[in-house]
VOVEX-790254 format. One record per residue: residue in one letter; z, y, x of N, C-alpha, C in turn. Coordinates in Angstrom, 2 decimals. Each point is the difference from the previous one (the first is absolute). Layout:
// VOVEX-790254
<rec "A",<Z,Y,X>,<Z,Y,X>,<Z,Y,X>>
...
***
This chain:
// VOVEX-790254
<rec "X",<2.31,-9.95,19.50>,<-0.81,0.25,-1.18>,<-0.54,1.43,0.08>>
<rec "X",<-1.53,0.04,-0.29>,<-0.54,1.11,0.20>,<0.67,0.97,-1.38>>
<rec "X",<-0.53,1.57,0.09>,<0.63,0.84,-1.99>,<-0.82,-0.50,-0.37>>
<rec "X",<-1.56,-0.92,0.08>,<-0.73,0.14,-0.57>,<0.81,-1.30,-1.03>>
<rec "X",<0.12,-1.16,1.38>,<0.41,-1.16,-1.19>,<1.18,-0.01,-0.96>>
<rec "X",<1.07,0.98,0.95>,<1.43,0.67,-0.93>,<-0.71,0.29,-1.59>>
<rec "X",<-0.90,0.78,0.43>,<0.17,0.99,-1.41>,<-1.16,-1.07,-1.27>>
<rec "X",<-0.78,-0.66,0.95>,<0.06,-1.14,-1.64>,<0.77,-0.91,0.19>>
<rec "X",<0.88,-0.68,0.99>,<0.70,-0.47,-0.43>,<1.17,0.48,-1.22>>
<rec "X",<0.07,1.22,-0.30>,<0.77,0.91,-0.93>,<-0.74,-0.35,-1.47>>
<rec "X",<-1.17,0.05,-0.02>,<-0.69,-0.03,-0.66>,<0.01,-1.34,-0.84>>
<rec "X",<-0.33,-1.11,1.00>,<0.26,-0.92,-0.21>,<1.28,-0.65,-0.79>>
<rec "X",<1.05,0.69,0.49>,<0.75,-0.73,-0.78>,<0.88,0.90,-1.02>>
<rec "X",<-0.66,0.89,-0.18>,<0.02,0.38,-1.68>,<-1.20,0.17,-1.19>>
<rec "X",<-1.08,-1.60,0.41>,<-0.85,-0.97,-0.86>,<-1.01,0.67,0.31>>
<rec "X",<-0.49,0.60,0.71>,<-1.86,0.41,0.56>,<-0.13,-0.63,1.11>>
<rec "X",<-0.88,-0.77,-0.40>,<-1.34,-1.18,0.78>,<-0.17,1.13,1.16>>
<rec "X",<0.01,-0.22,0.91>,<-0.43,0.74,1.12>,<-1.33,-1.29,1.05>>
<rec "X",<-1.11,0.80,0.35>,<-0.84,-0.12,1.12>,<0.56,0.35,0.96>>
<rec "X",<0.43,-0.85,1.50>,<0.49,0.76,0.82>,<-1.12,0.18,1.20>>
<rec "X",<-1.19,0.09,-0.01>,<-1.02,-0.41,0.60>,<-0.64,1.58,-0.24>>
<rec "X",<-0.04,0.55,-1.42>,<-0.46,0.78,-0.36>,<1.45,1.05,-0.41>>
<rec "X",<0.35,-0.12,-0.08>,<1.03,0.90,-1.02>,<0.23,0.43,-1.09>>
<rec "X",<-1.08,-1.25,-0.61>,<0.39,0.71,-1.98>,<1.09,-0.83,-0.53>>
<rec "X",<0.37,0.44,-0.52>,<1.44,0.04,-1.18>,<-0.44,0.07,-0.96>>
<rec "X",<0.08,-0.60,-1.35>,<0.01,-0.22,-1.26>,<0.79,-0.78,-0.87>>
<rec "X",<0.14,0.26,-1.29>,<0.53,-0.11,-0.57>,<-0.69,0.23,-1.50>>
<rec "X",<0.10,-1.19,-1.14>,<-0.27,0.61,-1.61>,<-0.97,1.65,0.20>>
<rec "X",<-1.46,-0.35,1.01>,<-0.83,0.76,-0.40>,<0.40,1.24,0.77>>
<rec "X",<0.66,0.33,0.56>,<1.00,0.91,0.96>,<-0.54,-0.36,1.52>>
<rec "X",<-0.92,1.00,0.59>,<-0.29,-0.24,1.45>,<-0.14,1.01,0.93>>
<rec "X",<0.70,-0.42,0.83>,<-0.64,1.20,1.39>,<0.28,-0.66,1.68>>
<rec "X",<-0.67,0.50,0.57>,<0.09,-0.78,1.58>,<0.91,0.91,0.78>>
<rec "X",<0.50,-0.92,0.99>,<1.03,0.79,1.01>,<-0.36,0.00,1.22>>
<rec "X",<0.08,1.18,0.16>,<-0.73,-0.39,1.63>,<0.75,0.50,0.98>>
<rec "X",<-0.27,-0.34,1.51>,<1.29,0.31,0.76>,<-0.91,1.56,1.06>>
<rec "X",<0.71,0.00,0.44>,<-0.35,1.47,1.03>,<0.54,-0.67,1.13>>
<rec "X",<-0.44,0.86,1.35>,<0.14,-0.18,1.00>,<1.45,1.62,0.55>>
<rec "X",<-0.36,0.98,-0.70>,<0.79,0.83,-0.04>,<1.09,0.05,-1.00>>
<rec "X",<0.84,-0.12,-0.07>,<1.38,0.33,-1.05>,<-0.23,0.81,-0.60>>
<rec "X",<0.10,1.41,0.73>,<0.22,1.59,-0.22>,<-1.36,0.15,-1.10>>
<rec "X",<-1.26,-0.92,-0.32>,<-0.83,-0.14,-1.31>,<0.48,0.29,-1.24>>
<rec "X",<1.02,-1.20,-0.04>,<0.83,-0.22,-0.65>,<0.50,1.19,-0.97>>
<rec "X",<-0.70,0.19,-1.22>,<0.68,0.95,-0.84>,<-0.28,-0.01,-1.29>>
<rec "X",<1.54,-0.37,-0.73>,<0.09,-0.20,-1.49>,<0.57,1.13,-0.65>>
<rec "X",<-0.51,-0.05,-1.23>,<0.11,1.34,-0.92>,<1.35,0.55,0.11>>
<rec "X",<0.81,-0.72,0.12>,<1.35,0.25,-0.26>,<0.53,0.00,1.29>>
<rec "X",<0.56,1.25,0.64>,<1.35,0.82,-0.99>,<-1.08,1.06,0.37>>
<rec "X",<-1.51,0.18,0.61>,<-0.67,1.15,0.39>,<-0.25,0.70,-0.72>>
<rec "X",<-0.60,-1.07,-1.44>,<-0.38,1.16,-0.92>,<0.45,-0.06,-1.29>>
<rec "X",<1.96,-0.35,0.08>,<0.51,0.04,-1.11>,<1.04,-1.00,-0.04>>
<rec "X",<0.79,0.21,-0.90>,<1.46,-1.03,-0.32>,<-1.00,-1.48,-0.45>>
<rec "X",<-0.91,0.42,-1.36>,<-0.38,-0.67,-0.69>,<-1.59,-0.56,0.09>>
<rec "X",<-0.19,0.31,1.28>,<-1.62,-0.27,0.38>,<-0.12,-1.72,0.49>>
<rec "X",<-1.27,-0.28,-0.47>,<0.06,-1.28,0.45>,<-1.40,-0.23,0.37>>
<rec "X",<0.02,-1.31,0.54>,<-1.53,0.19,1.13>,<-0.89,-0.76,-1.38>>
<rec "X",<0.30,-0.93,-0.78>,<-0.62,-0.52,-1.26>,<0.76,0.05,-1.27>>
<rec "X",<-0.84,-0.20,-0.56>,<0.63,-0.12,-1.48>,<-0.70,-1.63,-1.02>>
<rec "X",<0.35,-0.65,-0.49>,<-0.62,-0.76,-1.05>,<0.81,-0.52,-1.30>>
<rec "X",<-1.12,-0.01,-0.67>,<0.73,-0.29,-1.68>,<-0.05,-1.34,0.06>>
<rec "X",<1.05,-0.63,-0.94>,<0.01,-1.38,0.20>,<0.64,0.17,-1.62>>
<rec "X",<0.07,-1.53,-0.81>,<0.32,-0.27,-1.19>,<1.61,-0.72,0.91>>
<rec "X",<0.77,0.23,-1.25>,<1.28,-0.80,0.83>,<1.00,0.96,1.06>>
<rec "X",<-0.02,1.18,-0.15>,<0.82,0.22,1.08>,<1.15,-0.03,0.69>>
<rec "X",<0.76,-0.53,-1.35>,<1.59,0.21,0.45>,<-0.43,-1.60,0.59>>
<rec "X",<-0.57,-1.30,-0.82>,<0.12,-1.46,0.59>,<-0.68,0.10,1.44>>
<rec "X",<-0.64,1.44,0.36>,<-0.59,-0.74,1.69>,<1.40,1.18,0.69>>
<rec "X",<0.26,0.76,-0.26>,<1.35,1.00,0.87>,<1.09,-1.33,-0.06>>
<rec "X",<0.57,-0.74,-0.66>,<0.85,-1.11,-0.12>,<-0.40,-1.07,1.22>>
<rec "X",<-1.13,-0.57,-0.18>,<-0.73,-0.45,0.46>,<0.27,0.08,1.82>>
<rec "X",<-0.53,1.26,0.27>,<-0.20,0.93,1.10>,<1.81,0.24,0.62>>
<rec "X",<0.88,0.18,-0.91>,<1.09,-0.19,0.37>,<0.73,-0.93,0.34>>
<rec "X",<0.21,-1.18,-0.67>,<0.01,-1.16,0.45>,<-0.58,-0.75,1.19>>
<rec "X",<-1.18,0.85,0.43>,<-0.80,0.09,1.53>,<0.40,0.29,1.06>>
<rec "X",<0.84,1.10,-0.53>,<0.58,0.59,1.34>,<-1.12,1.61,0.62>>
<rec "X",<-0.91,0.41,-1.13>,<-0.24,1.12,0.43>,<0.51,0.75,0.18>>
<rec "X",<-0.71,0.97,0.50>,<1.00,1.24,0.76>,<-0.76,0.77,-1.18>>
<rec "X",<0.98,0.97,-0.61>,<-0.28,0.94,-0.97>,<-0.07,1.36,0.31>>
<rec "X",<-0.89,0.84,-0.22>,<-0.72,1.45,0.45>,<1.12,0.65,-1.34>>
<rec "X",<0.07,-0.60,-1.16>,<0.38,0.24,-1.26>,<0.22,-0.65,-1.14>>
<rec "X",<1.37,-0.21,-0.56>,<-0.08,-1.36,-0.56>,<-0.53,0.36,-1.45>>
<rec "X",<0.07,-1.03,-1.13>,<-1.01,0.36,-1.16>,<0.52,1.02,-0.75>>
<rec "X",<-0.86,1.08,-0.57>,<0.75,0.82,-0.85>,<-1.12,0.74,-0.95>>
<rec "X",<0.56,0.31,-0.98>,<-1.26,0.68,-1.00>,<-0.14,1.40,0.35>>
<rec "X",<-1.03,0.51,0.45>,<-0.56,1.48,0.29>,<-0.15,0.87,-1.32>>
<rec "X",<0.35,1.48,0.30>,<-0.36,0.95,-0.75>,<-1.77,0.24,-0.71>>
<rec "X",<-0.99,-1.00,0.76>,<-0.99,-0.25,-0.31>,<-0.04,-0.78,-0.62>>
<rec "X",<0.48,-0.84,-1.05>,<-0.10,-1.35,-0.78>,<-0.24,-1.55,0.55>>
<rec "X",<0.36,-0.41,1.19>,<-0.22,-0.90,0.88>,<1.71,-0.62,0.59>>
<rec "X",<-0.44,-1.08,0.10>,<1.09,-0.98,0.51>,<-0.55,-0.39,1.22>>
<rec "X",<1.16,0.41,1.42>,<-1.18,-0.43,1.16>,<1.17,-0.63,0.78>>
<rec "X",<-0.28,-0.22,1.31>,<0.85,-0.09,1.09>,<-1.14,-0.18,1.43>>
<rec "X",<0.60,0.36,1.08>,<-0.60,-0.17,1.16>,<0.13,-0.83,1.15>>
<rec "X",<-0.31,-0.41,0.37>,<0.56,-1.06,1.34>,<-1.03,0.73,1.36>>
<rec "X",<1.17,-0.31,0.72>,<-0.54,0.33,1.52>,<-0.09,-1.11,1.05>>
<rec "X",<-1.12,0.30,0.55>,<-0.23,-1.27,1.18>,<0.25,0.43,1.58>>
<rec "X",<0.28,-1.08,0.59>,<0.40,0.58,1.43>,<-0.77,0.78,0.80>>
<rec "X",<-1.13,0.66,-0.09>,<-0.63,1.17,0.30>,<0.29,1.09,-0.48>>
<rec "X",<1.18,0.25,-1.16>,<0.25,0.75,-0.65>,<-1.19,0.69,-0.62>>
<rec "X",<-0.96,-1.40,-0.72>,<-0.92,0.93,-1.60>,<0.70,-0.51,-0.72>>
<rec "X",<-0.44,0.46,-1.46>,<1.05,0.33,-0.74>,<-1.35,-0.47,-1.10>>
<rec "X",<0.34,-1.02,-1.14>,<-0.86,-0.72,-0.96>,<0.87,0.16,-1.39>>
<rec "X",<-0.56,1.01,-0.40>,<0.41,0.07,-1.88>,<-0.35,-1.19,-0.94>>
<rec "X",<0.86,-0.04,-1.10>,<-0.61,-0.89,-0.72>,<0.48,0.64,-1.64>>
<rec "X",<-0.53,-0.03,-0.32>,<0.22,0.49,-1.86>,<-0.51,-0.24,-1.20>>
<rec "X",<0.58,0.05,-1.08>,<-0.88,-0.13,-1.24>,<0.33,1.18,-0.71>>
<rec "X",<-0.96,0.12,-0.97>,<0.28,1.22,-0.97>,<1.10,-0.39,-1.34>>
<rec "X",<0.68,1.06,-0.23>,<0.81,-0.25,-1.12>,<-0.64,0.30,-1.16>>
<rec "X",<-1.33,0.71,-0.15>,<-0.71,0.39,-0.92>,<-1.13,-0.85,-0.55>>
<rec "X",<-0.24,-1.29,0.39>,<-1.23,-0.81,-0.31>,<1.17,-0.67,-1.16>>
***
């Protein structure tokens, strides 16, 4: 198995529709493509370069603790599990086998 098909297969089976032809991933309006490299050493996610708490995306979603449950029951690999920030937000992070790193949060203030 190529990383390319590993890493949606990751994808895949924590509920994003993956293209494996193309490399988009989606999910509830949630999209981005994966693409593979020929070099590894490319290869560079926000984290740990530019921070404990850096992450290569971020997205708001309604629901967050039911998709972190969700996502756990999956078997993701967690960057950070859910917790409410000093900024008014409930988040958590998951990491994929390329080591990026995908936020997810809602506000505690809406």
């Amino acid at each position: 198995m190529s990383e390319h098909e590993r890493t949606l297969r990751y994808y895949g089976n924590l509920g994003f529709s993956c293209d494996e032809s193309f490399g988009f991933v989606h999910r509830d309006g949630f999209e981005i493509i994966i693409h593979e490299t020929k070099n590894t050493s490319d290869i560079r996610p926000n984290y740990p370069s530019h921070g404990q708490d850096a992450l290569d995306i971020f997205s708001m979603v309604n629901g967050v603790e039911s998709l972190y449950e969700e996502f756990k029951s999956k078997g993701a690999e967690f960057r950070y599990q859910l917790r409410i920030t000093e900024y008014g937000m409930k988040e958590f992070a998951i990491q994929d086998p390329d080591g990026y790193s995908i936020g997810f949060g809602e506000s505690l203030n809406d």
